[in-house]
C-alpha positions in Angstrom: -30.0 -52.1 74.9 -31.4 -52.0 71.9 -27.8 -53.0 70.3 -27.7 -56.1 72.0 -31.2 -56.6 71.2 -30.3 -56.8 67.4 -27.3 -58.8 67.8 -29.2 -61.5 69.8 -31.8 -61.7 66.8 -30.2 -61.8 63.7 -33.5 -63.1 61.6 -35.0 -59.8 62.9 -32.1 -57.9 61.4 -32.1 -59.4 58.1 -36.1 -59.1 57.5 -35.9 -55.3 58.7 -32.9 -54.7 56.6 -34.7 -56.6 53.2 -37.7 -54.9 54.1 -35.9 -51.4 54.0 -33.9 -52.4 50.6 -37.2 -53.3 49.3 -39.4 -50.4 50.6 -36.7 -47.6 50.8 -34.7 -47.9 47.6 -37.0 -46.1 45.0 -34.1 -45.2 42.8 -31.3 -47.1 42.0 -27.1 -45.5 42.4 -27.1 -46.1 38.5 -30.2 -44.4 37.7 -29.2 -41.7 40.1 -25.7 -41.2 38.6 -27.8 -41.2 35.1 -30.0 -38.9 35.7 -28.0 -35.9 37.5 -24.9 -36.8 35.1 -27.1 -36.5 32.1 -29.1 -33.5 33.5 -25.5 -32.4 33.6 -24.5 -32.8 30.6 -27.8 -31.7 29.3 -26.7 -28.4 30.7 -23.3 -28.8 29.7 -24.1 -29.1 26.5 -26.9 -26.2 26.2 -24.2 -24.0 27.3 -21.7 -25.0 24.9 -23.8 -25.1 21.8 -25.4 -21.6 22.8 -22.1 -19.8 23.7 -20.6 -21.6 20.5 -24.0 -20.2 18.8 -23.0 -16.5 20.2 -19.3 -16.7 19.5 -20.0 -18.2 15.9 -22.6 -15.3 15.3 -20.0 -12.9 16.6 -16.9 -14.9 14.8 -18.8 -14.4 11.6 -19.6 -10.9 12.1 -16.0 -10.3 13.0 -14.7 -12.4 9.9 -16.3 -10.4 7.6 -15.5 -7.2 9.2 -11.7 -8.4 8.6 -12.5 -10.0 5.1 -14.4 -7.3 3.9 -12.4 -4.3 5.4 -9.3 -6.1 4.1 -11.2 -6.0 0.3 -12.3 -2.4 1.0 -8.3 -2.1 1.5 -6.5 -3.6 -1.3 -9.4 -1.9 -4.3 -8.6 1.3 -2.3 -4.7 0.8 -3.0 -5.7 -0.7 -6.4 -7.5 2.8 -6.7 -4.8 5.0 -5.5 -1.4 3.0 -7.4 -3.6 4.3 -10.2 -4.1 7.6 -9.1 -0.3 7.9 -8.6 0.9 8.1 -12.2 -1.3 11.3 -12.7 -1.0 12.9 -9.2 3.5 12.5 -9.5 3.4 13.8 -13.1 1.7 16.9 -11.8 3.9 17.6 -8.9 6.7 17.3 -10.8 5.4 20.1 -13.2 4.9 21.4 -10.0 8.2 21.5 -8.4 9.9 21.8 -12.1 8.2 25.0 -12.5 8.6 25.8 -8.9 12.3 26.4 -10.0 12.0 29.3 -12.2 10.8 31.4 -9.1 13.5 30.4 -6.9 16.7 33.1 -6.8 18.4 30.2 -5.4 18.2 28.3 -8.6 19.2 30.2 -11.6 16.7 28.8 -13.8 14.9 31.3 -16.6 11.9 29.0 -18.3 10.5 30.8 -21.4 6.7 29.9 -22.4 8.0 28.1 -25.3 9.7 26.2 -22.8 6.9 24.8 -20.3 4.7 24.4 -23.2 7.4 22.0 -24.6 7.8 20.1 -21.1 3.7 20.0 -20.8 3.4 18.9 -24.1 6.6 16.3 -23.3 4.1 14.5 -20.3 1.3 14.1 -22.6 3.4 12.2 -24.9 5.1 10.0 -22.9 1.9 9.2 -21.2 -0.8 8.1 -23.2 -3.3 7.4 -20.6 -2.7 11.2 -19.9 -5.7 13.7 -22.0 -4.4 16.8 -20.5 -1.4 18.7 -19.4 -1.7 22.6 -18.0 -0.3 25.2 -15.8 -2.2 28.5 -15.4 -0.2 31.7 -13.7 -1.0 34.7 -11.8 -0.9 38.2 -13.6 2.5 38.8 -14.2 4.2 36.1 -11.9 6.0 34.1 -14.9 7.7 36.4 -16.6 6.3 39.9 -16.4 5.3 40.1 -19.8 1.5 39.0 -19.5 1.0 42.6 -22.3 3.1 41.1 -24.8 1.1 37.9 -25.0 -3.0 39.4 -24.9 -4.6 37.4 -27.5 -1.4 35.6 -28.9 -2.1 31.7 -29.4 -3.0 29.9 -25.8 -3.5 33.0 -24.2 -6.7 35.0 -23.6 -7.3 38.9 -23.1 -5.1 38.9 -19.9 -2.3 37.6 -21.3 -1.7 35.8 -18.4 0.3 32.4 -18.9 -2.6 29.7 -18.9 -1.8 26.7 -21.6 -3.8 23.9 -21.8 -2.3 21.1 -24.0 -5.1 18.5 -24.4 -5.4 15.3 -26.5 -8.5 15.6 -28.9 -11.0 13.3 -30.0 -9.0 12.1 -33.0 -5.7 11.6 -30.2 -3.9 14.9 -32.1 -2.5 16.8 -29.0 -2.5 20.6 -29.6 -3.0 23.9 -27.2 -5.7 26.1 -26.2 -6.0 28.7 -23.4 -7.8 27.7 -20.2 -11.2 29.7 -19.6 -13.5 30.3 -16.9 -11.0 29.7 -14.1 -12.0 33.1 -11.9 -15.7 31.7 -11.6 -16.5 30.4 -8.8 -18.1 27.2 -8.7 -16.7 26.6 -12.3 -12.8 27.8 -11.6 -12.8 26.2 -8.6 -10.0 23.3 -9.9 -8.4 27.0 -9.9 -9.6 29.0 -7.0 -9.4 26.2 -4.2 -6.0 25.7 -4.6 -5.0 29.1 -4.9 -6.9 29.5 -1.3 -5.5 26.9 0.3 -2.1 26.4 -1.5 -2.6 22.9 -1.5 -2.8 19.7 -3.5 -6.7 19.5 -5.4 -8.3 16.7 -7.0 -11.6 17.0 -9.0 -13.8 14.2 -9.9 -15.5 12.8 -11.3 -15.4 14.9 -14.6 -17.3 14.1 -17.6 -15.9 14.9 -20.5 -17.3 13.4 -24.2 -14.0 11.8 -26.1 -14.7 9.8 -29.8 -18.5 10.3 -29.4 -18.4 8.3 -25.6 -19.3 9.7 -22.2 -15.1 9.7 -20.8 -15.4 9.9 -16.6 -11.9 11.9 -16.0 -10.2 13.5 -12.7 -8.5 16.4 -12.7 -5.2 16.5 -10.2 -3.7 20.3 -9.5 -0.6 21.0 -7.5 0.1 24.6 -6.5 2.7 26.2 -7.6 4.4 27.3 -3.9 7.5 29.0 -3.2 8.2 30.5 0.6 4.3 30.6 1.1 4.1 32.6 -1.9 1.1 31.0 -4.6 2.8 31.9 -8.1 0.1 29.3 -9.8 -0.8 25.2 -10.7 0.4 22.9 -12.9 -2.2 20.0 -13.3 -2.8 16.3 -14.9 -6.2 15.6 -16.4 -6.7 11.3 -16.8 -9.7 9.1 -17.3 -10.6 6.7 -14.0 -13.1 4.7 -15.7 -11.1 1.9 -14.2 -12.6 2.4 -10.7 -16.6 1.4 -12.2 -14.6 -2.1 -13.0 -12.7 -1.9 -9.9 -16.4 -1.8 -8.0 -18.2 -3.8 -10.6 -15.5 -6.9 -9.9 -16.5 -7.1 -5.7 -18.2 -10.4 -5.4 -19.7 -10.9 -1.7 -21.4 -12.6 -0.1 -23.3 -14.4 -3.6 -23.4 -10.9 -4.9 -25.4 -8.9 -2.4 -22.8 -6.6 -1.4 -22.6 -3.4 -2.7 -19.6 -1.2 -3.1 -19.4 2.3 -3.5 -16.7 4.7 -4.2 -17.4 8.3 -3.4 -15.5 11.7 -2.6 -15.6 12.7 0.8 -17.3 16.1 -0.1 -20.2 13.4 -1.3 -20.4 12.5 -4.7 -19.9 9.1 -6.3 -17.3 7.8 -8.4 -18.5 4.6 -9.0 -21.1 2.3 -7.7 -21.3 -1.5 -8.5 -23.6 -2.4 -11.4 -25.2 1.0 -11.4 -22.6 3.3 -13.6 -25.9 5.9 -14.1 -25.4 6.9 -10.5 -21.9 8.4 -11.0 -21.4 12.4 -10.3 -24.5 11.7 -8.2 -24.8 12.7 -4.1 -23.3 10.0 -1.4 -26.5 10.6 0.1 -28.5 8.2 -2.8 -26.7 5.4 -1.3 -25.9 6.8 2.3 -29.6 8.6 3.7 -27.0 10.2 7.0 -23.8 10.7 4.7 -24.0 14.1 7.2 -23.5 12.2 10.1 -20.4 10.1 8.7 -18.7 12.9 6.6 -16.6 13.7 9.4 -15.7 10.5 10.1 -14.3 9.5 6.5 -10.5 10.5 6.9 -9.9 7.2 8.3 -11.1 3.2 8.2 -13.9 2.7 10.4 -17.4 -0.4 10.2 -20.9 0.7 11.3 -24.4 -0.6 11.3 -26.6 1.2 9.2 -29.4 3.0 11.5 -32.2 0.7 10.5 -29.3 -2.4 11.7 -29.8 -4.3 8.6 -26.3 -3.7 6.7 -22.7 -3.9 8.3 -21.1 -0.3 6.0 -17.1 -0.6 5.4 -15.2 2.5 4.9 -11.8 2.7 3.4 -10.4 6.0 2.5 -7.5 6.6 -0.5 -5.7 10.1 0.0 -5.4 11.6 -3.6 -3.7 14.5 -2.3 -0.5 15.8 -0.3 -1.3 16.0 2.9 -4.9 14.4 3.1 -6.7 17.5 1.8 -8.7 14.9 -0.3 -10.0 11.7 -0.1 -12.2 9.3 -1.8 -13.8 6.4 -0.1 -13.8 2.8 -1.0 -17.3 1.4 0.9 -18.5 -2.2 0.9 -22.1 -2.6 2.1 -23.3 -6.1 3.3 -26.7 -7.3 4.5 -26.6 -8.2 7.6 -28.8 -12.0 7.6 -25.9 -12.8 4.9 -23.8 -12.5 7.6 -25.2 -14.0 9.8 -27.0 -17.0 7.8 -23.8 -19.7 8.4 -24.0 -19.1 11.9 -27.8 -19.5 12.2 -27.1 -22.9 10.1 -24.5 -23.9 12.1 -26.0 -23.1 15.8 -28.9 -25.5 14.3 -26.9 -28.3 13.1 -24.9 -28.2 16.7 -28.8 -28.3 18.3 -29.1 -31.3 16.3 -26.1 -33.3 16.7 -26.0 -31.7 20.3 -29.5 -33.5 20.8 -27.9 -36.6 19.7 -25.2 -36.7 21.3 -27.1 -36.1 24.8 -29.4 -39.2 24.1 -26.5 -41.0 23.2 -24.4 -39.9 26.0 -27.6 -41.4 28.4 -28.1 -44.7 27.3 -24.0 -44.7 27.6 -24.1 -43.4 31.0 -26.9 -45.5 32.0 -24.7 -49.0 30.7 -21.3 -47.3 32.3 -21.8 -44.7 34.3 -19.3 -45.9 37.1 -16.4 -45.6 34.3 -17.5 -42.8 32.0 -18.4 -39.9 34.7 -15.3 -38.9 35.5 -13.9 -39.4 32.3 -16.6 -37.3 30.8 -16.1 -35.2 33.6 -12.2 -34.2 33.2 -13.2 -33.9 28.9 -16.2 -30.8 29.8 -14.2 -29.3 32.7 -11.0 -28.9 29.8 -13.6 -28.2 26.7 -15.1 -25.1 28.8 -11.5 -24.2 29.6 -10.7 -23.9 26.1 -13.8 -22.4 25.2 -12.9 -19.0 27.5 -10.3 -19.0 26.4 -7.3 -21.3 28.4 -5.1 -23.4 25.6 -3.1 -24.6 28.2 -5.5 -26.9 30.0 -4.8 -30.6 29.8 -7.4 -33.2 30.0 -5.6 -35.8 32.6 -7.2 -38.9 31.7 -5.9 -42.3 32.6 -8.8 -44.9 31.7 -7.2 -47.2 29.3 -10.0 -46.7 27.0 -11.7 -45.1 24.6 -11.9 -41.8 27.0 -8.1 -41.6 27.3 -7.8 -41.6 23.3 -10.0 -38.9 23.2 -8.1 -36.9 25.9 -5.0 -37.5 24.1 -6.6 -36.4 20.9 -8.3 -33.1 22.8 -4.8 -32.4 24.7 -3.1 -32.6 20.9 -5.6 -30.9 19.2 -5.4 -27.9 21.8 -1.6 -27.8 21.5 -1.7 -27.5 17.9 -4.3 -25.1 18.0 -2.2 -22.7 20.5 0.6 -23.5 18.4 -0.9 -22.4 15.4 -2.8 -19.0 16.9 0.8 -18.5 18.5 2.6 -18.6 14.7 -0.1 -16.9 13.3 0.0 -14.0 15.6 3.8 -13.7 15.1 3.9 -13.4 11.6 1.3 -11.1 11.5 2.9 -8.6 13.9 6.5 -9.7 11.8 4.7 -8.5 9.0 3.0 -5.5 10.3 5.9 -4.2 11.6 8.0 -5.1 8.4 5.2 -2.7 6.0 5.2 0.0 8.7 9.4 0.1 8.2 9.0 -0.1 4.3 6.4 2.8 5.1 9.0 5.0 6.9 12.0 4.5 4.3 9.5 5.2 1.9 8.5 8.3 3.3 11.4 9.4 4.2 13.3 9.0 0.7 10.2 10.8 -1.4 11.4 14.5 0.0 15.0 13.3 -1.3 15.7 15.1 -4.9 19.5 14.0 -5.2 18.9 10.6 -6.7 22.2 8.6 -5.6 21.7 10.4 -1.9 18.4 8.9 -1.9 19.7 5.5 -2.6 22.2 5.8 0.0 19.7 7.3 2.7 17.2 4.2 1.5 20.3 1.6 1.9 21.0 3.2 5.4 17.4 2.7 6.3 16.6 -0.8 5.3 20.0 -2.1 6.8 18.9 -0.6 10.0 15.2 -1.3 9.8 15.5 -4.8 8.8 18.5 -6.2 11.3 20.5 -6.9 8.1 24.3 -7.6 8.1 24.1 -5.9 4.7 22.1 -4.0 2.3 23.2 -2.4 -0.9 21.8 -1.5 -4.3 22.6 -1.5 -7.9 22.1 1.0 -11.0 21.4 -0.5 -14.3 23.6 0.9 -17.2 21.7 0.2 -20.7 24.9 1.7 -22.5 27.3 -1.1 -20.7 25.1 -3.7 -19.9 26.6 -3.6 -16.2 25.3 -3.2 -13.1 27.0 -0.6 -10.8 27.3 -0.6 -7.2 25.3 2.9 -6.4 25.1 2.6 -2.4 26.1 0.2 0.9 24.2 0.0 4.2 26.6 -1.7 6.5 26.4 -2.6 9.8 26.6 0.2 12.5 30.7 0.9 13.3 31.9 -1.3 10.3 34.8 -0.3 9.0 33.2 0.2 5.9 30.4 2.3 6.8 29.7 5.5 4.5 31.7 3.8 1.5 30.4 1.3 -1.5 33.1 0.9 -3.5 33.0 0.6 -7.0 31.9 -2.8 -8.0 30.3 -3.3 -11.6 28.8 -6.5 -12.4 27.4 -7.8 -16.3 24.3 -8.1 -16.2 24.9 -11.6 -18.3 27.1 -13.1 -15.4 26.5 -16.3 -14.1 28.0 -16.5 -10.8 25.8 -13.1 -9.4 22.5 -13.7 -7.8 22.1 -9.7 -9.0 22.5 -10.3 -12.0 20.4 -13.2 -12.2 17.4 -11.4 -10.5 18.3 -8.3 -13.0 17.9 -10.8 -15.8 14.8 -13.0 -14.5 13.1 -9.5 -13.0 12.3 -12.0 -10.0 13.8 -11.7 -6.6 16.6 -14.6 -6.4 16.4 -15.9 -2.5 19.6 -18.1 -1.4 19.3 -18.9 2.2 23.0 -21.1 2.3 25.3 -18.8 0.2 28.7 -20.7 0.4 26.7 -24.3 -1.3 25.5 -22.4 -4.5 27.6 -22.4 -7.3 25.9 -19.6 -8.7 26.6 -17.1 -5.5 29.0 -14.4 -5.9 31.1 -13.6 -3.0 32.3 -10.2 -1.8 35.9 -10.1 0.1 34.5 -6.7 2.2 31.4 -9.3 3.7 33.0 -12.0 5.1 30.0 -12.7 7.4 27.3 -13.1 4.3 25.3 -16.4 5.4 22.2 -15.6 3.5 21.2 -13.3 0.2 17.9 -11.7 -1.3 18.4 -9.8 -4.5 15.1 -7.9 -6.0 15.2 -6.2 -9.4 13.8 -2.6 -9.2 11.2 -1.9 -12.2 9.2 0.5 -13.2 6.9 -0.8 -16.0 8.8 -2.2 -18.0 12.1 -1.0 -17.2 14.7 -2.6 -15.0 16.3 0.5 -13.3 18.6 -1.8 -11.0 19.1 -4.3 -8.5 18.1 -3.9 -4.1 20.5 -6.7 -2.4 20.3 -7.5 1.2 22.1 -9.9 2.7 22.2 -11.9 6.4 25.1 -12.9 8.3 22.8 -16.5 9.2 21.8 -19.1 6.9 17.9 -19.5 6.2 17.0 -15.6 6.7 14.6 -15.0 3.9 11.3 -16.3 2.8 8.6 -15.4 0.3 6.8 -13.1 2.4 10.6 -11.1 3.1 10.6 -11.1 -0.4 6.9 -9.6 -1.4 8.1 -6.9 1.4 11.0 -6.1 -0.3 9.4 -6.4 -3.9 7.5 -3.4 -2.4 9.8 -1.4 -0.8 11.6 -2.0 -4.3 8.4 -1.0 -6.1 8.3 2.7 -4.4 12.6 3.0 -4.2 12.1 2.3 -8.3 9.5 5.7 -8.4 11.3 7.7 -6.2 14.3 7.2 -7.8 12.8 7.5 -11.3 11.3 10.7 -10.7 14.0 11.7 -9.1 16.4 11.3 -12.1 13.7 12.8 -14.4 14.2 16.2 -12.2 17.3 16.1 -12.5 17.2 15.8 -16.3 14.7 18.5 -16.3 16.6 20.0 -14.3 20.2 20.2 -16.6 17.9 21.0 -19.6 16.8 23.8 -18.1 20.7 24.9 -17.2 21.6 24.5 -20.6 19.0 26.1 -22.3 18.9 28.8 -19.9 23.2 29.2 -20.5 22.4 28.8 -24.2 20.3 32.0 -24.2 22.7 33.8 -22.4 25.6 33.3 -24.5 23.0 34.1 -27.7 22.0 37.5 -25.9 25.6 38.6 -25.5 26.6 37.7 -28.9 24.1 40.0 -30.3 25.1 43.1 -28.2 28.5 42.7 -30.8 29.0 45.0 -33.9 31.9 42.6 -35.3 33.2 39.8 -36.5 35.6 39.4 -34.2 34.3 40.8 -31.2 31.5 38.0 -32.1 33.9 35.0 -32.1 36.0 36.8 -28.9 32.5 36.7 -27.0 31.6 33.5 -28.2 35.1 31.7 -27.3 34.8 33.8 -23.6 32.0 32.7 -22.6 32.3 29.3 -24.0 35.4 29.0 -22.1 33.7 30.4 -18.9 31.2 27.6 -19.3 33.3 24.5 -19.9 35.8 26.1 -17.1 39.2 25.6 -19.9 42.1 27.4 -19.2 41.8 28.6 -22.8 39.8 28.7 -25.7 41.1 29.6 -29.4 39.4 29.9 -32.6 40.8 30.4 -36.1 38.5 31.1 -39.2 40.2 31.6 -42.9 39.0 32.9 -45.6 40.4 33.7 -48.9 41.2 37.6 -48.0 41.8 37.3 -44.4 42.6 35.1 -41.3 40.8 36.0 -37.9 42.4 34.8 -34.9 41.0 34.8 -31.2 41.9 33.4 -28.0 40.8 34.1 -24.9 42.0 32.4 -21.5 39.7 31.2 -18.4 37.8 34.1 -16.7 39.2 36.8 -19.4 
């Protein structure tokens, strides 16, 4: 009824309908859409700038964990390549000395003997101020009576040189003292007690009228559990007070500390009168994180005001002993970018919302949805989702920025994809240079090391081929040493006998020998200069890196790839590393084995003298002389004559007579 009624009057209809409009509208769809999108956005916006405020706060904190943890790192290994030269030296006294209680090794050292080879290291390393060994009653050679007062010796008699470089750099010997007092003797006692590898610092010791900070590194002398004695480097470490003194953080406010774990500092930036001091001047609950100091860890201090980074460097076999490389950083430094930044976003946040609603309000039927697709895709990102597309189709300014946020989000992922990669590449490239390098140090046969580390990197690295080359100073050549081929090549176990001069052109070894650089050529067969090898048919790709120790080229590591762009820089800092430890090993190892023939021919030397003297004649001299001459060289026979104006006297003798 009252349908029709409506219909009939259509002036009614219009009047109640105008009247409505007029009296019923009290907010417009525009100033609706303005208001609730804004209040969105408003919202939006708060939530964005405060979790970007939280994750900044908590990107910085983590950033300067990593930065700062990865600076605590590299001075630690700064600290310890350092420490190395003093720490090898002594174990190989240790292990050279080792020999002359070991049946299986028929080695007889005399005192005059070790004192020669202690006072040997001090010469041939400068940096060095001491050299000693120090033997228990009667353990080196039984005859501790015959030497009671003699010349580096003390009442005992006991074997105990110390062969020290003076004030004026004159090395000479004295006798070690006080190493039974406990306390006093304990660079002695502990090692003796626990039979393994001591370091004791910091030392002060007053050199040329200066206050010298040493460190004192002892290696038991250890054969089938049995403690015969030490052999031991003393060497200065001021180095580490620069080491500490050169951290720059955070404008200077960070402090770094280098301590022992059993607590006492080493070094401490800009405050050198705190060294030989307790941990516990720098660290009030160095208690509560002793324990914890055998491996990397960050804390807060209690009172929360400093982020504390601990680093250790093992100066001893088997982690008996550490020192600590800490970095302490106040925590508003931190913090202070992130508290400038989450107030600059307020600000242009603000801004942007004021902006946002006077755009809204002018064209809020076009930009909602727009802006609407653009926050749902930014808080995507924001937790985390790089594969959110913002699916805009405008034809305006909103699709450009959609395209821009859809690329910028695809390189991003891209880029955090890549980075991830190389970092696990490279992680797990260091962890394989760690095990050959591990496994190589307990080799004492030089050219089987090489082969075992050739082996190792050919399988570690997926390489078609790795081999290595020993410099020859008397030739000028380098000599093919050892082959890693490729498992069940028909080459395996073999490496031929391939010398190349060092002056050759057409030898990317060479060239690296030459140049001490590592040579990279990704495309073998278009450079001129590449050398090719008729047993590796397959060789796409070739790396050569020189091996040096110092300043000595000891040879050449070459690994090549069966595919053309294999190598890059960072292949070739991890191989100038695995070089860099391949070059000690094998350097120490030849030096053993040097010691090692001296000590054969010395020992067969004496031999031979003893038995000459047990003659009464002339000719029963020469006949013992020529026997066991002949014994030694293995010659089927031996003659002498010697003529003189009355007589001749003849001998021959043949092999085993």
């Amino acid at each position: 009824m009252s349908i029709n009624n409506n219909l009939s009057n259509p002036t009614q209809m219009s009047t109640r309908s105008a009247e409505k409009q007029k009296g019923g509208v009290k907010v417009s769809i525009r100033t609706k859409i303005t208001f609730w999108a804004g209040l969105f956005l408003t919202l939006i916006s708060l939530a964005l700038v405060g979790y970007s405020v939280v994750t900044l706060r908590q990107t910085s904190i983590d950033n300067s964990q990593k930065e700062a943890s990865a600076i605590a790192e590299a001075r630690a290994g700064l600290v310890k390549n350092q420490l190395d030269a003093p720490l090898l030296a002594a174990r190989t006294l240790a292990y050279s000395l080792s020999a002359n209680k070991d049946t299986g090794i028929k080695i007889s050292l005399s005192r005059d003997e070790v004192n020669g080879m202690l006072r040997k290291v001090l010469i041939e390393n400068p940096s060095f101020l001491g050299t000693y060994t120090l033997w228990e009653p009667n353990t080196f050679d039984g005859v501790d009576a015959d030497y009671v007062g003699a010349v580096a010796h003390d009442s005992t008699g006991r074997f105990i040189p110390y062969w020290v470089r003076g004030d004026d750099g004159i090395i000479h010997t004295e006798a070690l003292a006080q190493y039974e007092i406990p306390g006093v003797g304990d660079w002695y006692i502990l090692p003796r007690s626990s039979k393994q590898e001591v370091t004791i610092a910091p030392i002060f010791r007053r050199i040329q009228g200066q206050d010298v900070v040493i460190a004192s590194f002892i290696i038991p002398i250890v054969l089938d559990d049995t403690f015969y004695g030490i052999a031991g480097v003393d060497a200065p470490i001021g180095f580490v007070q620069q080491l500490v003194d050169d951290i720059d953080l955070y404008e200077g406010s960070t402090n770094a500390v280098l301590f022992t774990d059993t607590g006492t500092l080493i070094a401490v930036r800009q405050k050198p009168e705190l060294v030989n001091q307790p941990a516990s001047l720098i660290y009030e609950d160095f208690d509560k994180i002793q324990p914890q100091l055998g491996s990397s860890f960050t804390r807060l201090s209690p009172d929360g005001k400093y982020l504390q980074i601990f680093s250790p460097i093992d100066v001893g076999g088997g982690g008996a002993d550490h020192w600590v490389m800490g970095l302490i950083i106040p925590f508003e430094k931190i913090t202070a970018p992130a508290t400038t930044a989450a107030l600059r976003e307020a600000a242009i946040g603000a801004g942007l919302i004021v902006l946002a609603l006077i755009f809204l309000w002018l064209l809020a039927g076009q930009i909602v949805r727009p802006l609407q697709v653009l926050t749902n895709a930014a808080t995507a990102v924001s937790q985390g989702d790089w594969t959110v597309k913002a699916n805009v189709h405008s034809k305006d300014e909103a699709e450009v920025l959609a395209n821009a946020f859809n690329t910028m989000t695809s390189q991003l992922q891209t880029a955090f994809s890549t980075l991830e990669q190389r970092v696990a590449a490279r992680t797990k490239d260091l962890a394989t240079v760690s095990t050959i390098s591990t496994q190589i140090a307990a080799v004492r046969d030089p050219f089987q090391m090489l082969a075992t580390m050739v082996h190792l990197t050919q399988r570690g690295f997926d390489l078609y081929h790795a081999h290595v080359f020993t410099y020859h100073k008397d030739s000028n050549e380098l000599q093919i040493t050892a082959c890693g081929y490729k498992e069940g090549d028909e080459h395996e176990g073999t490496h031929g006998t391939t010398s190349i001069s060092i002056s050759q052109e057409q030898s990317l070894v060479a060239r690296a020998a030459r140049s001490r650089k590592p040579v990279i050529v990704n495309d073998v067969r278009s450079d001129p200069g590449w050398l090719p090898n008729p047993l590796l048919p397959e060789t796409r790709a070739e790396m050569a890196v020189p091996m040096i120790v110092g300043d000595e080229l000891l040879g050449v590591l070459d690994v090549q790839a069966d595919y053309v762009d294999a190598f890059t820089e960072e292949d070739a800092n991890i191989q100038m590393t695995l070089a860099s430890q391949i070059s000690t090993s094998y350097q120490s190892a030849l030096a053993y084995e040097q010691s090692k023939a001296q000590a054969d021919l010395e020992s067969l030397v004496n031999t031979i003298g003893q038995k000459i003297q047990r003659t009464v004649t002339v000719e029963d001299t020469l006949q013992t002389a020529i026997r066991e001459i002949g014994l030694a060289l293995g010659a089927s026979r031996v003659s002498a004559n010697i003529q003189s104006s009355r007589e001749n006297v003849t001998a021959g003798e043949g092999k085993g007579v």
